[in-house]
Z-matrix of the N, CA and C atoms (Angstrom, degrees):
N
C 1 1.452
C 2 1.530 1 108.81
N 3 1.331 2 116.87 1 119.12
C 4 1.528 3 119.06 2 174.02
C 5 2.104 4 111.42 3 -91.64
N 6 1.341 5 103.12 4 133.57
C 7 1.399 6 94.41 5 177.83
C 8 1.763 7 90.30 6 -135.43
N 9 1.702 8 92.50 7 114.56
C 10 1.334 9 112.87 8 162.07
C 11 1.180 10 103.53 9 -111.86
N 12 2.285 11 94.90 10 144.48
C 13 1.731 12 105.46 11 -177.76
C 14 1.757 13 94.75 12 -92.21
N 15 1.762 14 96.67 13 118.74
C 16 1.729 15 90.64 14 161.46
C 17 1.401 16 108.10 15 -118.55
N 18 1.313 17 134.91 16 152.09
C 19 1.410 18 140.84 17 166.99
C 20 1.413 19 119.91 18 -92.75
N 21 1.074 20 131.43 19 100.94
C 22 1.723 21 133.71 20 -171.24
C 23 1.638 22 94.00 21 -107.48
N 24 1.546 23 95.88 22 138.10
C 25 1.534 24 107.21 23 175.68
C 26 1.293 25 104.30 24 -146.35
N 27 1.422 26 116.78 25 129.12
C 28 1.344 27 148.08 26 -136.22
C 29 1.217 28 101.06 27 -116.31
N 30 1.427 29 135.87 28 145.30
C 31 1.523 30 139.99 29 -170.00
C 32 1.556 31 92.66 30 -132.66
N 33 1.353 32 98.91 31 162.37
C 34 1.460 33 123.83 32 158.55
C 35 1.602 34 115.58 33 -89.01
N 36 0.844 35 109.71 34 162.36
C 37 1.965 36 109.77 35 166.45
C 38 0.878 37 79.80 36 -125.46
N 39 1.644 38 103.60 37 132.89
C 40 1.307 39 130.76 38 -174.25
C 41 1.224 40 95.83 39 -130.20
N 42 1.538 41 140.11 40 130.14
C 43 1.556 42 133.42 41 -162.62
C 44 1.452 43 87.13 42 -119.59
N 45 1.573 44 130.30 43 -25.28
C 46 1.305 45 121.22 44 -172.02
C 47 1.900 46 114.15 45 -87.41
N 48 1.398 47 99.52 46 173.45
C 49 1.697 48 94.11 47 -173.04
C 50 1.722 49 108.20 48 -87.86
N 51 1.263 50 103.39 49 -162.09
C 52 1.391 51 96.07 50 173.73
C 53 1.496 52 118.04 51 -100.15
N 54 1.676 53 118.87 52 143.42
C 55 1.383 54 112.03 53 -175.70
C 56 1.430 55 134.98 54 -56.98
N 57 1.650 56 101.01 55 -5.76
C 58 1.834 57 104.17 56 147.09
C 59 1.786 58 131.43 57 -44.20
N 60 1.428 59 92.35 58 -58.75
C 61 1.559 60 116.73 59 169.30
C 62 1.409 61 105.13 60 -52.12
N 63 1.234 62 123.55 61 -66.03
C 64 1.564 63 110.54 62 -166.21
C 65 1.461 64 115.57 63 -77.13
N 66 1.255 65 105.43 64 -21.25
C 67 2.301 66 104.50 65 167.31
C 68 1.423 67 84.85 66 -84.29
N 69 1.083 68 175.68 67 44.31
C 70 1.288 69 143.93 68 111.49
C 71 1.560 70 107.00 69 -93.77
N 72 1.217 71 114.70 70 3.65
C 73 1.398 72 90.23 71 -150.88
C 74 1.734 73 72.69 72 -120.34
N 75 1.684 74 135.29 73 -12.50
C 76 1.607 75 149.85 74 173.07
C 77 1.778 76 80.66 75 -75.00
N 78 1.180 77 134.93 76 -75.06
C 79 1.342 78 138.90 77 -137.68
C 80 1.241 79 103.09 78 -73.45
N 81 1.450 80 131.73 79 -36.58
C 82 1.402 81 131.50 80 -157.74
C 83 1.977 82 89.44 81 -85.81
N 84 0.948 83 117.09 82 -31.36
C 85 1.609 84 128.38 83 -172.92
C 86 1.712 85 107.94 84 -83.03
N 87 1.509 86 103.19 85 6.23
C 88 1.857 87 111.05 86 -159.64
C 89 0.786 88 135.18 87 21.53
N 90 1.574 89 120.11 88 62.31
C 91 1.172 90 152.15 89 -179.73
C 92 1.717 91 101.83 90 -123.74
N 93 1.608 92 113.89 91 138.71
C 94 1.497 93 113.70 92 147.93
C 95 1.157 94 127.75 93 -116.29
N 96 1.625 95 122.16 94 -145.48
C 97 1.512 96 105.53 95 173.19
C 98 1.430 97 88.34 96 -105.71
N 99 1.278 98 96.89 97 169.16
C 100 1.950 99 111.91 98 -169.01
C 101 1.847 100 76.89 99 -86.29
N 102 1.480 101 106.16 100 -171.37
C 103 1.465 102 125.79 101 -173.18
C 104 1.541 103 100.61 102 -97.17
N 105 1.536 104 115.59 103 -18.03
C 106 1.510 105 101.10 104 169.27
C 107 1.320 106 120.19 105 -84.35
N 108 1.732 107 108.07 106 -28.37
C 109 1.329 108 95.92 107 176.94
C 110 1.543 109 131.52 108 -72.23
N 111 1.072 110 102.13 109 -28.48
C 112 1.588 111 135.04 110 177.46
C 113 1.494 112 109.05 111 -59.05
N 114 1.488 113 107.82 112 -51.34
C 115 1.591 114 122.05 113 174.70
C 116 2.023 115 103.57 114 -63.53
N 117 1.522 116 111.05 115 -25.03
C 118 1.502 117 89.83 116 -166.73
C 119 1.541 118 93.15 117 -98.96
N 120 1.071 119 136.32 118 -11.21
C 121 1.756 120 138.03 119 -175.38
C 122 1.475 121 80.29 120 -73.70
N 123 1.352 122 124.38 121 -99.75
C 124 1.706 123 124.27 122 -176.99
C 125 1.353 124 114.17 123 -7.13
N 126 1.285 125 108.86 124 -72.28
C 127 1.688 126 106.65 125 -174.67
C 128 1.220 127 108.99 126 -48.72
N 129 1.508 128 135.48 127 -22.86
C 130 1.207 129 142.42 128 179.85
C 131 1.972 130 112.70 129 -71.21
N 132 1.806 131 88.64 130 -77.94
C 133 1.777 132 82.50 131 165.85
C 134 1.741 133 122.09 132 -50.98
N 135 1.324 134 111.64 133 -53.11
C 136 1.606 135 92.14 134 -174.69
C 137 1.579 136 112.90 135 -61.50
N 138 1.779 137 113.75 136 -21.21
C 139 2.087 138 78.35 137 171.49
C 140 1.771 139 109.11 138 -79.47
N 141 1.317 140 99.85 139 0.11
C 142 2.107 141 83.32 140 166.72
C 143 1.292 142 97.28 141 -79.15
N 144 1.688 143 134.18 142 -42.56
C 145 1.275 144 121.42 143 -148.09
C 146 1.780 145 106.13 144 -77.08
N 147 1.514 146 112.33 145 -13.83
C 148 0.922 147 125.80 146 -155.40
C 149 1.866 148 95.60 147 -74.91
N 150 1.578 149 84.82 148 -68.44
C 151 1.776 150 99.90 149 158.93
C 152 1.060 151 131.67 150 -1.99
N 153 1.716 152 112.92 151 -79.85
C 154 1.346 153 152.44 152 -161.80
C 155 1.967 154 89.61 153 -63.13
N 156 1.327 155 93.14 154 -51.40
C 157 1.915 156 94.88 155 174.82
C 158 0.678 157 101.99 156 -63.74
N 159 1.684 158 137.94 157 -92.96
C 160 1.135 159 145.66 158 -151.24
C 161 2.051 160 104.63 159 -30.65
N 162 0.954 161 116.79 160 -40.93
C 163 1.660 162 130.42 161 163.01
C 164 1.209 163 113.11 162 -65.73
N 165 1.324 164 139.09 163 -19.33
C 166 1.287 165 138.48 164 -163.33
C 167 1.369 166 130.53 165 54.64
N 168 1.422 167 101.92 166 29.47
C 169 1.621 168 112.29 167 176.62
C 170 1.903 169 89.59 168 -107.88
N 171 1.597 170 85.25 169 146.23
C 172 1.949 171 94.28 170 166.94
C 173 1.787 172 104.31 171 -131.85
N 174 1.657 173 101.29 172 138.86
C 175 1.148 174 126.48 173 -158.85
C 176 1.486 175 106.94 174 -61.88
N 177 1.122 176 119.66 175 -67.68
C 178 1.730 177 132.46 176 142.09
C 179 1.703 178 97.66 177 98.11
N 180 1.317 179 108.79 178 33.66
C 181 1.515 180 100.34 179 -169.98
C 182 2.180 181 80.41 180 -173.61
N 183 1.092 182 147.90 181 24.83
C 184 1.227 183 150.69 182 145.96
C 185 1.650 184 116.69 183 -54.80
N 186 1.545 185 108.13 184 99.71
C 187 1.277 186 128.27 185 -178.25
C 188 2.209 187 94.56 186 -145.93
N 189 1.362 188 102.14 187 173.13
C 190 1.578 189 119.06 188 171.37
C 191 1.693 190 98.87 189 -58.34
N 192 1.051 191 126.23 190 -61.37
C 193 1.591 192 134.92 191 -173.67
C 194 1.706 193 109.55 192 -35.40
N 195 1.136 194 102.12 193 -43.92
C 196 1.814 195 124.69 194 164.27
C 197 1.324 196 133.52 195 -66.88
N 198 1.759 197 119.26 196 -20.95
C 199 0.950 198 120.84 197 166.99
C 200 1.485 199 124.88 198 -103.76
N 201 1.289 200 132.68 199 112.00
C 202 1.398 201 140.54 200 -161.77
C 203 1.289 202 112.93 201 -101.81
N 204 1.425 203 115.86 202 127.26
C 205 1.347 204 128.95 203 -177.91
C 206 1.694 205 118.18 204 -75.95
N 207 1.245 206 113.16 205 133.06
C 208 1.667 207 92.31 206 -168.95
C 209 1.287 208 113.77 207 -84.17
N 210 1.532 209 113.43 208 -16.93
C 211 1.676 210 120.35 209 -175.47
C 212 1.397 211 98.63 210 -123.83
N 213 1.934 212 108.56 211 -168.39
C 214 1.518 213 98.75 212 173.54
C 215 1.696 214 94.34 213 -127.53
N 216 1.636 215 109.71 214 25.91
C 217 1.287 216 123.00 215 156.36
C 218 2.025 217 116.93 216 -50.56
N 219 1.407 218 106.77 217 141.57
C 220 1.442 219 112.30 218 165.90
C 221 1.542 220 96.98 219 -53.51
N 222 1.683 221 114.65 220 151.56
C 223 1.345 222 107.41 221 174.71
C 224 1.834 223 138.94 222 70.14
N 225 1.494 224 91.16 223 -1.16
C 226 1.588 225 107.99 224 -158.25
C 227 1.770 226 99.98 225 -51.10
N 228 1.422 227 123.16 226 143.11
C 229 1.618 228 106.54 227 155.96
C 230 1.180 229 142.63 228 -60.42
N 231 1.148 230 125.78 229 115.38
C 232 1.331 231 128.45 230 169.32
C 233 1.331 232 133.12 231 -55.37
N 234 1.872 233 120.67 232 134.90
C 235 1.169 234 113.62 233 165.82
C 236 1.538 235 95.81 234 -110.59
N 237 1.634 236 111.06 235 166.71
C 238 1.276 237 137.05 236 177.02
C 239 1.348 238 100.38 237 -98.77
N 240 1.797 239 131.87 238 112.78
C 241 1.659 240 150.04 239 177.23
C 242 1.473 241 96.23 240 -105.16
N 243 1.413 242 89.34 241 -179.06
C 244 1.922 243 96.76 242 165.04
C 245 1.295 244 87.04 243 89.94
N 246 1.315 245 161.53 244 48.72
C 247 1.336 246 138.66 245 149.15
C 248 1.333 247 116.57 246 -64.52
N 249 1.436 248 134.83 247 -28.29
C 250 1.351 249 129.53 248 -166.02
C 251 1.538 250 123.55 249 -55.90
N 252 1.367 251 111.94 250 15.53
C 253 1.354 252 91.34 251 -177.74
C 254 2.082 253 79.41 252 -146.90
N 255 1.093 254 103.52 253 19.54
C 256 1.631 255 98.59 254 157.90
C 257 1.242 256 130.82 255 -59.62
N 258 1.402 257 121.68 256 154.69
C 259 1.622 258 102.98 257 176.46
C 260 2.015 259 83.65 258 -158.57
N 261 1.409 260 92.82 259 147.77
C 262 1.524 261 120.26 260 -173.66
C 263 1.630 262 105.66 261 -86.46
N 264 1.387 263 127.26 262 118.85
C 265 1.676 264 128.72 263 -174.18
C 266 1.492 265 88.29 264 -82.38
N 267 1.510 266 91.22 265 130.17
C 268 1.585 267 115.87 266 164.93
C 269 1.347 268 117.68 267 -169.00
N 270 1.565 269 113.90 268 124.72
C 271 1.629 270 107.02 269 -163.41
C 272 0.973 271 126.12 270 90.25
N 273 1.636 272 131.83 271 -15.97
C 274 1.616 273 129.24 272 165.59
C 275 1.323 274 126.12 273 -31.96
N 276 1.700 275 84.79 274 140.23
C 277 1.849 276 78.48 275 163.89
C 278 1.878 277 93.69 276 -105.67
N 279 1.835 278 84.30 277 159.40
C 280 1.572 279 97.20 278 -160.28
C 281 1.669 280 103.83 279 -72.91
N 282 1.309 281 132.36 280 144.35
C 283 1.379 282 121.70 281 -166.07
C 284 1.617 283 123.45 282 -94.99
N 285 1.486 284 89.94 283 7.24
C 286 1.506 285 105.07 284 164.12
C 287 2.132 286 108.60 285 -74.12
N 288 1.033 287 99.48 286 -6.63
C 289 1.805 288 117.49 287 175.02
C 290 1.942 289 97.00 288 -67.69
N 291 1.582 290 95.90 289 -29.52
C 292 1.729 291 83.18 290 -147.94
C 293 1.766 292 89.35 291 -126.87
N 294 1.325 293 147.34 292 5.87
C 295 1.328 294 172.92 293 139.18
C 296 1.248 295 140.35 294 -122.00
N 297 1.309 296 103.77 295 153.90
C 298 1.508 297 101.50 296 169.15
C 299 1.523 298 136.27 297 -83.65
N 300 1.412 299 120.97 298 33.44
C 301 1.620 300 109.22 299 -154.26
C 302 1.551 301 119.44 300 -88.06
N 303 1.001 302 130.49 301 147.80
C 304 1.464 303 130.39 302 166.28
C 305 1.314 304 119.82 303 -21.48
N 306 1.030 305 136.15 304 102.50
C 307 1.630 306 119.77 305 154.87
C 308 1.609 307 113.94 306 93.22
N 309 1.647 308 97.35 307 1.68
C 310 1.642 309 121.15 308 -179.09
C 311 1.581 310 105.56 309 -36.79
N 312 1.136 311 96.86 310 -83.43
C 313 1.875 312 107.92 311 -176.95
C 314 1.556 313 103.43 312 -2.26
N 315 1.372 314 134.06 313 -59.63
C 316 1.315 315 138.38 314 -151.81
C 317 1.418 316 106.68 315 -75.38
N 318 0.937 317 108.05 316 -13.66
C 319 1.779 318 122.78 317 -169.63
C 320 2.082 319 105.74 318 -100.22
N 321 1.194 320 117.79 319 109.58
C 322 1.175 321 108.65 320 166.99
C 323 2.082 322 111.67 321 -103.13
N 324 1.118 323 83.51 322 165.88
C 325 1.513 324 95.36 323 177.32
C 326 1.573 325 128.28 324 -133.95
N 327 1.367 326 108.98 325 159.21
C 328 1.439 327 115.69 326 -179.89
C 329 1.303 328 114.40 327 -77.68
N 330 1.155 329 137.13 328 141.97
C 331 1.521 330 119.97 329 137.56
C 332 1.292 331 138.47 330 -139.93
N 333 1.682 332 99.82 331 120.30
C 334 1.693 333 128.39 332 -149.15
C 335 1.811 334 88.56 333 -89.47
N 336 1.476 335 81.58 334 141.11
C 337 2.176 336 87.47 335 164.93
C 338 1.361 337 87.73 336 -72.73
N 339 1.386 338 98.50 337 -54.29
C 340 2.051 339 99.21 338 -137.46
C 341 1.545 340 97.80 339 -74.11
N 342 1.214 341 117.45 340 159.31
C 343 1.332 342 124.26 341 161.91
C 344 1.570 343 131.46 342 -92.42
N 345 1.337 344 126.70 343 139.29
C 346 1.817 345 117.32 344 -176.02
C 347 1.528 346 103.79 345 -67.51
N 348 1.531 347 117.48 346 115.15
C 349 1.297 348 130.70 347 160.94
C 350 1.346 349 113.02 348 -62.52
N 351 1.843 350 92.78 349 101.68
C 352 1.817 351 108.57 350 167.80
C 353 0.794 352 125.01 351 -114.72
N 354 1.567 353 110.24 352 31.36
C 355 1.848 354 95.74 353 169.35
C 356 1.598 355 120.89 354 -76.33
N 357 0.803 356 76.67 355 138.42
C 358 1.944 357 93.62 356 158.14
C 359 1.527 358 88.29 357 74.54
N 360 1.740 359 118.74 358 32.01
C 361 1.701 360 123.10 359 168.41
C 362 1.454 361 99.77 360 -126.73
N 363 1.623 362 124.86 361 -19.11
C 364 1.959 363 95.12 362 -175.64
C 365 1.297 364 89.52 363 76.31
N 366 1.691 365 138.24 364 29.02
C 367 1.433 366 85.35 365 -171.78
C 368 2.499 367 72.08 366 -120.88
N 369 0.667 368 112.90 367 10.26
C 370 1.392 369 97.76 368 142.91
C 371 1.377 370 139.85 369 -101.39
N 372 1.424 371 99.40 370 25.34
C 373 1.257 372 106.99 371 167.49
C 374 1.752 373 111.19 372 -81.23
N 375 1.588 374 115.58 373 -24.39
C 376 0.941 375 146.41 374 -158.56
C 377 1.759 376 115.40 375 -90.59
N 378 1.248 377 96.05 376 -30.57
C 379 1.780 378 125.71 377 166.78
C 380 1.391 379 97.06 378 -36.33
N 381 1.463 380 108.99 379 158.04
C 382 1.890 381 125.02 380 178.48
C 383 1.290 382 83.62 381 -128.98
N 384 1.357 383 118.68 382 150.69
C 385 1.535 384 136.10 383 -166.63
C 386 1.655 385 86.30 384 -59.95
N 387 1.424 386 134.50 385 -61.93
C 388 1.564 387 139.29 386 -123.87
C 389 1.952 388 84.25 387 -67.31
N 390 1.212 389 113.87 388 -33.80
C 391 1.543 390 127.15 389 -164.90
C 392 1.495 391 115.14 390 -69.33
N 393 1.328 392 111.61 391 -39.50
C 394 1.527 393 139.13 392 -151.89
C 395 1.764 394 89.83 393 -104.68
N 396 1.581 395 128.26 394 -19.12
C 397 1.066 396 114.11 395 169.08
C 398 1.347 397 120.69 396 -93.48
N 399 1.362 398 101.84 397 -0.95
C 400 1.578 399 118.93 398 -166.31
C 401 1.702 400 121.92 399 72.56
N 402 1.363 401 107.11 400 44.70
C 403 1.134 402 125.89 401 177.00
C 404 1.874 403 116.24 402 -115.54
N 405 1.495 404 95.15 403 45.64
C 406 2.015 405 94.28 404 176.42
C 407 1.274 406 100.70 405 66.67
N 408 1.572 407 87.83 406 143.78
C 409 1.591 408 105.22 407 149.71
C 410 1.808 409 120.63 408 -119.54
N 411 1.704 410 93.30 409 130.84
C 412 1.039 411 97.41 410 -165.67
C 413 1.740 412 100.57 411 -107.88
N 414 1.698 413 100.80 412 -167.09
C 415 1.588 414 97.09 413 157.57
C 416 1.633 415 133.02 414 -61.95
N 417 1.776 416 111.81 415 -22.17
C 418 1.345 417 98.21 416 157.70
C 419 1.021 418 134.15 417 -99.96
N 420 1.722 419 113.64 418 40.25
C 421 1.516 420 102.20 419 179.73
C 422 1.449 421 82.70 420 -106.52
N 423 1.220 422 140.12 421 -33.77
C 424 1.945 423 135.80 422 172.81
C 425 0.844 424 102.86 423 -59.19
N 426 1.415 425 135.59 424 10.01
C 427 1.800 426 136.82 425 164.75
C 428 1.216 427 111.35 426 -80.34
N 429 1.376 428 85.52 427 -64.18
C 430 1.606 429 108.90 428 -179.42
C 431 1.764 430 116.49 429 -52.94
N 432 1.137 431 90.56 430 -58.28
C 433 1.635 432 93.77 431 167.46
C 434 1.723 433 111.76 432 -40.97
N 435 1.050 434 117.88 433 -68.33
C 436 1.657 435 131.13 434 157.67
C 437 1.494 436 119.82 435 -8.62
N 438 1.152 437 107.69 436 -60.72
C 439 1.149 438 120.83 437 176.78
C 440 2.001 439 124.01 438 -66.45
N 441 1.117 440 84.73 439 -55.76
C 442 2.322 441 97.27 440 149.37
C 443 0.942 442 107.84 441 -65.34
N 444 1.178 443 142.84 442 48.84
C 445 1.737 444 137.20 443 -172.04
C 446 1.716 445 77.41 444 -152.42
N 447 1.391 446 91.68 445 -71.15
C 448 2.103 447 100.14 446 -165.15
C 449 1.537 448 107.47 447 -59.73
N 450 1.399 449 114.63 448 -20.91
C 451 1.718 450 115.84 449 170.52
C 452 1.474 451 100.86 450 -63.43
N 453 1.464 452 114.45 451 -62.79
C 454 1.301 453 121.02 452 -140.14
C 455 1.897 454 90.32 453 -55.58
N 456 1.489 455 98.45 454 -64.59
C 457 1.346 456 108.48 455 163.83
C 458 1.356 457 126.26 456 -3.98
N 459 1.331 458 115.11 457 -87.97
C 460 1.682 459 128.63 458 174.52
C 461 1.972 460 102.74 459 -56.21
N 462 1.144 461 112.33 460 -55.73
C 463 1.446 462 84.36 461 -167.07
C 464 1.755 463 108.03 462 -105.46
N 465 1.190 464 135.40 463 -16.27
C 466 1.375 465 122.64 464 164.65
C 467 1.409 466 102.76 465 119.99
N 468 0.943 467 133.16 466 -8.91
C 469 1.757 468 157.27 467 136.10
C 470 0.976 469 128.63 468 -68.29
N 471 1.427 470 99.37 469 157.91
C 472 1.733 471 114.15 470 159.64
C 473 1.667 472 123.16 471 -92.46
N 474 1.029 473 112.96 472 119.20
C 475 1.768 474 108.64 473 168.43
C 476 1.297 475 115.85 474 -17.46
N 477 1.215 476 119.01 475 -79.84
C 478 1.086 477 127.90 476 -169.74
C 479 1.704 478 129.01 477 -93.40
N 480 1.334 479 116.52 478 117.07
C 481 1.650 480 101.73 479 -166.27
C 482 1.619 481 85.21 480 -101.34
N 483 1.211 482 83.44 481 174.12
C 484 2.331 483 112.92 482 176.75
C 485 1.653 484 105.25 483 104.88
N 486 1.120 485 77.81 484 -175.93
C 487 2.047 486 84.85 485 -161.93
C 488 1.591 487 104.43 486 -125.82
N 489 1.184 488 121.08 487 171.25
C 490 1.752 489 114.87 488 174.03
C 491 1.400 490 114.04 489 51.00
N 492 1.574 491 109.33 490 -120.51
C 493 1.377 492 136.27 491 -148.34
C 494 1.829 493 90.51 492 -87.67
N 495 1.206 494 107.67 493 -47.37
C 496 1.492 495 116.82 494 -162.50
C 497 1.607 496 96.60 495 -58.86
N 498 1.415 497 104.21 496 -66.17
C 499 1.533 498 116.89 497 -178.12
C 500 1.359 499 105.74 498 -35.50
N 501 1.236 500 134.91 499 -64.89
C 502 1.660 501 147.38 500 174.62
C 503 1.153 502 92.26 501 -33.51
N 504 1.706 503 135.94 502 -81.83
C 505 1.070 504 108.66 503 -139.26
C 506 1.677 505 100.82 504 -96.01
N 507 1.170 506 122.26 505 27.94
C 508 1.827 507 105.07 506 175.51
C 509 2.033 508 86.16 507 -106.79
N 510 1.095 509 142.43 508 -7.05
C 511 1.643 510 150.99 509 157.45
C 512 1.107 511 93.29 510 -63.73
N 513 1.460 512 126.21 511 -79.61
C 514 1.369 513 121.83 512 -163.60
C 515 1.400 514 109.43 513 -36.71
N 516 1.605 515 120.47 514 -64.70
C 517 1.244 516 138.44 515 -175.88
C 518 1.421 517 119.59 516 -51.28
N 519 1.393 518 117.50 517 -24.40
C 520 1.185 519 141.90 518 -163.16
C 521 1.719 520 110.49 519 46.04
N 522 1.343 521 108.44 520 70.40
C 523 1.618 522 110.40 521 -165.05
C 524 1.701 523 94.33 522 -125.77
N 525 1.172 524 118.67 523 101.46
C 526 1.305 525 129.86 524 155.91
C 527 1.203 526 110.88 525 -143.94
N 528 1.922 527 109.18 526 176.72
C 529 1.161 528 126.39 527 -152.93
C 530 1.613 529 108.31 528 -106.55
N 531 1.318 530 116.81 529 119.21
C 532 1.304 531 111.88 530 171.10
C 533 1.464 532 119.31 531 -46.94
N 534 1.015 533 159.16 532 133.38
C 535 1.574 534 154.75 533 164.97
C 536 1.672 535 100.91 534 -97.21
N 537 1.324 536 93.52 535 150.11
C 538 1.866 537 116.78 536 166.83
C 539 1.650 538 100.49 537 -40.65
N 540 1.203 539 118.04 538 148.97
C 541 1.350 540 118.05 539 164.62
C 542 1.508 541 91.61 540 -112.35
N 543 0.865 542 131.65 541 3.95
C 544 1.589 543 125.04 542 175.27
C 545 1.599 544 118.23 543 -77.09
């Protein structure tokens, strides 16, 4: 009996684009997503993001560009892409070591030297302050990300505008502008 280890990894066909494409392509037409549609994409990514925890891997790269439509139906289901810059928590130190937050202890974190190269991706627009200060990414920074996903969603924007240094610190600060949902 021969036992070779092979790893097979299985795709979806996904015929639809990514939900970058269709909020720019809803927003430029001034249109957004209503709160139901928006509410059923979410419910979709957070049971991957939920997943990805429940495993103790964090996504660390959760933006629209990442979420793939399976049809080019209104409403189509979403899968959650972008794994390449995932990484599995093991060995953290707890980040109540390095803050004060509520309920911290339960939360472990990564900590990467290098940083995810996003230029010319938007995808630090997507950043949670704790990340952008160089403080790990944990399970609530794929929250956080989550949450810039469900903005962009409802109003056709990004939270936070500026570029570089500026951009960093109005995230850090968490200082953006509510927009009309109308």
């Amino acid at each position: 009996l021969i036992s070779i280890n092979v790893n097979l990894l299985f795709f979806f066909s996904m015929e639809g684009s990514d939900l970058f494409l269709e909020v720019v392509s809803r927003a430029s037409a001034g249109f957004v997503y209503s709160e139901t549609v928006a509410s059923h994409y979410m419910k979709q990514i957070l049971s991957a993001v939920r997943y990805c925890h429940q495993k103790d891997v964090v996504h660390r790269d959760i933006r629209p560009h990442c979420v793939l439509l399976a049809t080019k139906d209104t409403s189509a289901p979403v899968k959650l892409s972008g794994f390449s810059h995932a990484m599995r928590l093991s060995g953290q130190i707890s980040l109540t070591q390095h803050q004060n937050f509520d309920q911290a202890g339960s939360y472990r974190f990564v900590f990467i030297t290098e940083r995810i190269d996003n230029s010319g991706t938007g995808g630090c627009h997507f950043s949670a302050p704790e990340v952008l200060r160089g403080l790990g990414y944990g399970k609530p920074s794929d929250i956080w990300s989550c949450g810039v996903v469900l903005y962009t969603l409802l109003c056709g924007s990004l939270p936070f505008n500026g570029t570089g240094d500026r951009l960093e610190e109005l995230i850090c600060r968490t200082k953006y502008v509510v927009r009309s949902l109308c």
